[in-house]
LUMVOLUM-122558 format. One line per 4 residues: their letters; for each residue y, z, x negated of N, C-alpha, C, O, CB. Coordinates in Angstrom, 2 decimals, m for minus. Glycine has a CB too. Layout:
# residues N
A	Y/Z/X/Y/Z/X/Y/Z/X/Y/Z/X/Y/Z/X; ...
# end
This chain:
# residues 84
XXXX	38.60/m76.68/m18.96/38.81/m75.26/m18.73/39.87/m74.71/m19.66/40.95/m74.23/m19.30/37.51/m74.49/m18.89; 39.52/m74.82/m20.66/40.70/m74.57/m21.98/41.80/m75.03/m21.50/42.76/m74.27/m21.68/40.48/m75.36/m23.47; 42.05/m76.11/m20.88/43.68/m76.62/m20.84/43.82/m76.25/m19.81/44.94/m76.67/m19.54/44.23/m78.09/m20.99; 43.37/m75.58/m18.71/43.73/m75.10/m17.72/44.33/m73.55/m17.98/45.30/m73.09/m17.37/42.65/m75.27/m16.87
XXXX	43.63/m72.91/m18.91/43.98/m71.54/m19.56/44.89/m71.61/m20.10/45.51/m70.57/m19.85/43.22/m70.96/m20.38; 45.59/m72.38/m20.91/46.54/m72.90/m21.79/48.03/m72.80/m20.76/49.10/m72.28/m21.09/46.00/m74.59/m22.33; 47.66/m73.52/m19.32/48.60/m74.13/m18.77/49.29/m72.78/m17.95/50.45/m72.66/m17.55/48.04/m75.42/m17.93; 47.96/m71.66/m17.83/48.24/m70.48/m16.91/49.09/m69.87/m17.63/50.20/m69.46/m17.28/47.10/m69.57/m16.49
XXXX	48.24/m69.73/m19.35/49.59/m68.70/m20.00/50.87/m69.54/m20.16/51.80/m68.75/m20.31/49.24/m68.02/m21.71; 51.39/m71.03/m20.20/52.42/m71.09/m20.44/53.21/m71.27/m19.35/54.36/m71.65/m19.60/52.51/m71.78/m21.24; 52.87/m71.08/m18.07/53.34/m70.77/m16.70/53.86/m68.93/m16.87/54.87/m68.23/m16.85/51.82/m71.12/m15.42; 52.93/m68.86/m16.98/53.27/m66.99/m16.97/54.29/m66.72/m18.12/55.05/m65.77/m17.95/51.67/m65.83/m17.40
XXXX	54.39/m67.51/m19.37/55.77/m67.07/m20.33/56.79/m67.73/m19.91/57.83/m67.31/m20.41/55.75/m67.38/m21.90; 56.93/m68.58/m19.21/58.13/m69.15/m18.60/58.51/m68.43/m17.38/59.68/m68.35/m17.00/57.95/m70.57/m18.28; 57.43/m67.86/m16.73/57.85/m66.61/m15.77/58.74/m65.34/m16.22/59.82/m64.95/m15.79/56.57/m65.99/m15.32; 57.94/m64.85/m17.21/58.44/m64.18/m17.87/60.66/m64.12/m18.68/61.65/m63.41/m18.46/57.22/m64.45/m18.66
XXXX	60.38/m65.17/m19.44/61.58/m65.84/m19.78/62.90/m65.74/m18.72/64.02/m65.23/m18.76/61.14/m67.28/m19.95; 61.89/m66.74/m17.48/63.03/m65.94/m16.37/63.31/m65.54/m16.22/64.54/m65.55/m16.16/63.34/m65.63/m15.67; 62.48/m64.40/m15.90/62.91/m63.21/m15.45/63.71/m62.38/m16.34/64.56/m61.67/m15.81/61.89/m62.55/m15.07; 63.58/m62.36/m17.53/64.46/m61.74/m19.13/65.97/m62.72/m18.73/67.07/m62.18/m18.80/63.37/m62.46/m21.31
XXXX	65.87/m63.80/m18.43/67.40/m64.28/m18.24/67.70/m64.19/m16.79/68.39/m65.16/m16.48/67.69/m65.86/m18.76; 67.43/m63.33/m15.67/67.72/m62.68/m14.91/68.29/m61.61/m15.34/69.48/m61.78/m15.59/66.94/m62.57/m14.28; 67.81/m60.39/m15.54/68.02/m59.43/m16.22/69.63/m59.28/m16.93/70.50/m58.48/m16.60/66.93/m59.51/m17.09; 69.69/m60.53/m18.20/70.68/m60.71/m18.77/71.53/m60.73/m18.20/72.52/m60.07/m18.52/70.73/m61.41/m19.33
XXXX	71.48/m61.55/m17.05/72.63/m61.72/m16.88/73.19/m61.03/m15.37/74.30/m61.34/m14.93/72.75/m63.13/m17.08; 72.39/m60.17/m14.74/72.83/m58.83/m14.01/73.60/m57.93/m14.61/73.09/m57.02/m15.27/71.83/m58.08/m13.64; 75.05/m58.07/m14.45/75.97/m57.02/m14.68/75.50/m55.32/m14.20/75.61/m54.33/m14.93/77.28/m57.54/m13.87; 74.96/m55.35/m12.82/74.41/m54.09/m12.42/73.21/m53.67/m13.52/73.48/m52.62/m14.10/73.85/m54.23/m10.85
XXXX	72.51/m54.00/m13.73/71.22/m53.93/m14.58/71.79/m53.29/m16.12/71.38/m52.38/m16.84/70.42/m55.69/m14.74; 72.65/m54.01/m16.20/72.95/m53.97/m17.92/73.75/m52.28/m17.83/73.66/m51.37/m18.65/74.39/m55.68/m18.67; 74.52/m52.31/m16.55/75.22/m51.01/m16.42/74.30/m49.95/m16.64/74.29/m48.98/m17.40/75.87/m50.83/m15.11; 73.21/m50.57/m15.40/72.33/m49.13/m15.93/71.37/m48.71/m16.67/70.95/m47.55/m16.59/71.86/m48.63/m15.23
XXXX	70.91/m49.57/m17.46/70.63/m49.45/m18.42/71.23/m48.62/m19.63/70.77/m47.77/m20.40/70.52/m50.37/m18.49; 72.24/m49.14/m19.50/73.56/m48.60/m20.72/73.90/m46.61/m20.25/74.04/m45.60/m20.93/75.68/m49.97/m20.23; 73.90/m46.93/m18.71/74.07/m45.49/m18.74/72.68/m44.55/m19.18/72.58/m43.48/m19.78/74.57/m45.11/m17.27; 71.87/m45.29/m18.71/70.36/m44.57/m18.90/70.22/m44.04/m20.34/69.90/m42.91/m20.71/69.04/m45.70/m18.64
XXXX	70.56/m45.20/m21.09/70.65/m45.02/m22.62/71.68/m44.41/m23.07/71.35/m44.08/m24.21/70.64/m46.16/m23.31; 72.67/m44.07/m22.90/73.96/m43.06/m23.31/73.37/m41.57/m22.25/73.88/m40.56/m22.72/75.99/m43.95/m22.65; 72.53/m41.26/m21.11/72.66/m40.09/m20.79/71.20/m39.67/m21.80/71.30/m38.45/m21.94/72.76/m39.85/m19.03; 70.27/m40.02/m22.34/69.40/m39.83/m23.33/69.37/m39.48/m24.84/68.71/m38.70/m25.53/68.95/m40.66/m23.26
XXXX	70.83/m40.81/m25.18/71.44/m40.37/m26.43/72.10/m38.78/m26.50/71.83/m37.92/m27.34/72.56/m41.43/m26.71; 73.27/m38.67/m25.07/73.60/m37.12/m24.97/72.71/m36.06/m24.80/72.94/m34.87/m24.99/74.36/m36.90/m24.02; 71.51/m36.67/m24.36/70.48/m34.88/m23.88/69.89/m34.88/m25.38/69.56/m33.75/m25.74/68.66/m34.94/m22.18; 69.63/m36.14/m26.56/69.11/m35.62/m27.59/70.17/m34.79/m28.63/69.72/m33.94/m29.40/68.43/m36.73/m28.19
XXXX	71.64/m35.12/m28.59/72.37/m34.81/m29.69/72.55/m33.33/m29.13/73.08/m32.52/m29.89/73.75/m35.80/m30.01; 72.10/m32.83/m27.65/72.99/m31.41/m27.24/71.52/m30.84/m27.60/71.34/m29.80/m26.97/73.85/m31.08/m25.31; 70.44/m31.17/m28.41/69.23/m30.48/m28.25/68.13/m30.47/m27.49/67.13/m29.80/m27.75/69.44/m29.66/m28.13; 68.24/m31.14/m26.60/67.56/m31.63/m25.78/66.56/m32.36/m25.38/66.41/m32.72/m26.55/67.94/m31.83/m25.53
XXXX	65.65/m32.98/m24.78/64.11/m33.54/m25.09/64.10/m34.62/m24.01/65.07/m34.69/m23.25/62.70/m32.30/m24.89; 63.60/m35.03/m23.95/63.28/m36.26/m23.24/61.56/m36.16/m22.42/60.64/m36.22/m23.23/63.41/m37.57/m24.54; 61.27/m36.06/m21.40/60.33/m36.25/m21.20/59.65/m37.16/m19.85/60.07/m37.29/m18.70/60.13/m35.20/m21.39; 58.51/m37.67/m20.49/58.45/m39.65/m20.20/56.86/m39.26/m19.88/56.19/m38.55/m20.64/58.84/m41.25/m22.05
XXXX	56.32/m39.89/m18.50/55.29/m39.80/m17.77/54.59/m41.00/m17.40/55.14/m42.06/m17.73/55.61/m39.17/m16.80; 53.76/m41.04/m16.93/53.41/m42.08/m16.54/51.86/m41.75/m16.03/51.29/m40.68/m16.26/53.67/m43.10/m17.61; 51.24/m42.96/m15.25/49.44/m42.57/m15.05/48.91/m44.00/m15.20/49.38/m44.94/m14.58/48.85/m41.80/m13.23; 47.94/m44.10/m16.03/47.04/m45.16/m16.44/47.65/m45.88/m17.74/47.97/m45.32/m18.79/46.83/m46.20/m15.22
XXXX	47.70/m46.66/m17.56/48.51/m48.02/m18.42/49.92/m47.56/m18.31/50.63/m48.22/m19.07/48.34/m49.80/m17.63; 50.56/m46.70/m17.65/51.79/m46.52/m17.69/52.16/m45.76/m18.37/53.17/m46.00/m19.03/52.24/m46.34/m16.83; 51.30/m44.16/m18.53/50.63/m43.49/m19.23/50.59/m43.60/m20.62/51.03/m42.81/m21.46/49.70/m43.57/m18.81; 49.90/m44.84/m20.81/50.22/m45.22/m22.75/51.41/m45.73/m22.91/51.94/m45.69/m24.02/49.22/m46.47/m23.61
XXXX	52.04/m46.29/m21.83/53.61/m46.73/m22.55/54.24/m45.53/m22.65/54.82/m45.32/m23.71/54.68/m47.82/m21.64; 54.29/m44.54/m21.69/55.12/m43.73/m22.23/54.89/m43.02/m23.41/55.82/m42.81/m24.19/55.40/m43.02/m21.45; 53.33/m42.47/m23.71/52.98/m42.39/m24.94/53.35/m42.77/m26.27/53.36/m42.12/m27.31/52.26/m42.68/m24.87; 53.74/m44.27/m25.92/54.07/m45.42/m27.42/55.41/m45.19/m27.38/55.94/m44.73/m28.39/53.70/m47.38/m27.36
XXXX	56.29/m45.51/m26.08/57.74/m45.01/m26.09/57.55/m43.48/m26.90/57.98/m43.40/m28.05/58.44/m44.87/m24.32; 56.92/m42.32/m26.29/57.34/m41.32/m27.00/57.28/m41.08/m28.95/57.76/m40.40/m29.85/56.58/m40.36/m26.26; 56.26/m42.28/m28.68/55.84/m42.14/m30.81/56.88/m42.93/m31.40/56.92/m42.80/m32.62/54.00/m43.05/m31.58; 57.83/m43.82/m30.86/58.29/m44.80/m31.46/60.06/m43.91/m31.48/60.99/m44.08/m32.27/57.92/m46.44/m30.54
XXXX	59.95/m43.11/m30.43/61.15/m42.14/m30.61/60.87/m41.26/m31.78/61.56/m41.43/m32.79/61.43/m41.23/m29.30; 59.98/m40.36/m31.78/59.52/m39.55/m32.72/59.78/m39.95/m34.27/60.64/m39.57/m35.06/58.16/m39.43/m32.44; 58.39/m41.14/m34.44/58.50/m41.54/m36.04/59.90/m42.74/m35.81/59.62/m43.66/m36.59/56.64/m42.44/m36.82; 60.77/m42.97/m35.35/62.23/m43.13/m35.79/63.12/m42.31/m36.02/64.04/m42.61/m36.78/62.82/m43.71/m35.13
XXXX	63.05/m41.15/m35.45/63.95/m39.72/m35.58/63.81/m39.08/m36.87/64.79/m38.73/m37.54/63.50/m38.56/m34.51; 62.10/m38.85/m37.38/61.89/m38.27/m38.45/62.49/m38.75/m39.71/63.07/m38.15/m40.61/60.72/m38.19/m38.52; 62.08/m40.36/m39.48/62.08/m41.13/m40.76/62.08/m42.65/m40.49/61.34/m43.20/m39.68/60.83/m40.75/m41.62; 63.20/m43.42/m41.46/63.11/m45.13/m41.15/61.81/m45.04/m42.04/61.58/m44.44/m43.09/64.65/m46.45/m41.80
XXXX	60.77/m46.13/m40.92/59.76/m46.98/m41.92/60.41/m47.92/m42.49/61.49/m48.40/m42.12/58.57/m47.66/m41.32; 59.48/m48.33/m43.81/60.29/m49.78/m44.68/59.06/m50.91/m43.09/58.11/m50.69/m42.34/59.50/m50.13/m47.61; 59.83/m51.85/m43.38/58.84/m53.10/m42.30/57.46/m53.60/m43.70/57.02/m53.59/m44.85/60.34/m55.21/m41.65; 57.42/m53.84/m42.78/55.75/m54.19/m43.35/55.92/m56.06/m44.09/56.43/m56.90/m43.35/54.23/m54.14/m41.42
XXXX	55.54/m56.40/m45.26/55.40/m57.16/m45.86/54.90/m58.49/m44.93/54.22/m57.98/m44.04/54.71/m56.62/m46.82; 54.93/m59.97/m44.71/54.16/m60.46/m44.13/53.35/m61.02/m44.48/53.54/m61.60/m45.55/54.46/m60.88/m43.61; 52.20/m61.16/m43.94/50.75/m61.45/m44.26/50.51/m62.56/m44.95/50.98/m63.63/m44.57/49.97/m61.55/m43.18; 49.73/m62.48/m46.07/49.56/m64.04/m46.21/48.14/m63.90/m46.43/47.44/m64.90/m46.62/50.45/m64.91/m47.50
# end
C-alpha cells in the first residue's frame, strides 16, 4: 500500500513539473502574465488597490495572496533561520 502511495505522489509531481515546463515555455502565457503583473504594479503606484476573490479554497488563496502583498509592502521580513 505504502509503495503504491509513494508511486501516486511521484506521478502527480511529475505531472505537475510538466505542466510548470509547459507554462515556461508559452510565449503567450509569459505575455500575460507580465502584463497582468505590470497593470497591478501601475494600479498600486497611482494609489490604487487590488482586489482578489475567490469561494472556498480559492477564497484562502486569495486571502494568503492578499497577506503576502500587505506584510511585503509594509515591511521586508528577515527569513527565518533553518531548523535544526
Amino acid at each position: 500500500m505504502e509503495i503504491a502511495l509513494r508511486d501516486l505522489i511521484a506521478s502527480e509531481l511529475k505531472k505537475t513539473a510538466a505542466l510548470i515546463d509547459r507554462l515556461a515555455a508559452d510565449a503567450a502565457m509569459i505575455a500575460l502574465v507580465d502584463s497582468i503583473a505590470r497593470r497591478c504594479i501601475a494600479a498600486l503606484r497611482s494609489g490604487n488597490k487590488l482586489l482578489l476573490a475567490g469561494n472556498g479554497g480559492s477564497a484562502a488563496d486569495a486571502q494568503h495572496l492578499a497577506a503576502e502583498f500587505v506584510s511585503r509592502f509594509n515591511f521586508d521580513r528577515p527569513g527565518s533561520a533553518p531548523s535544526r
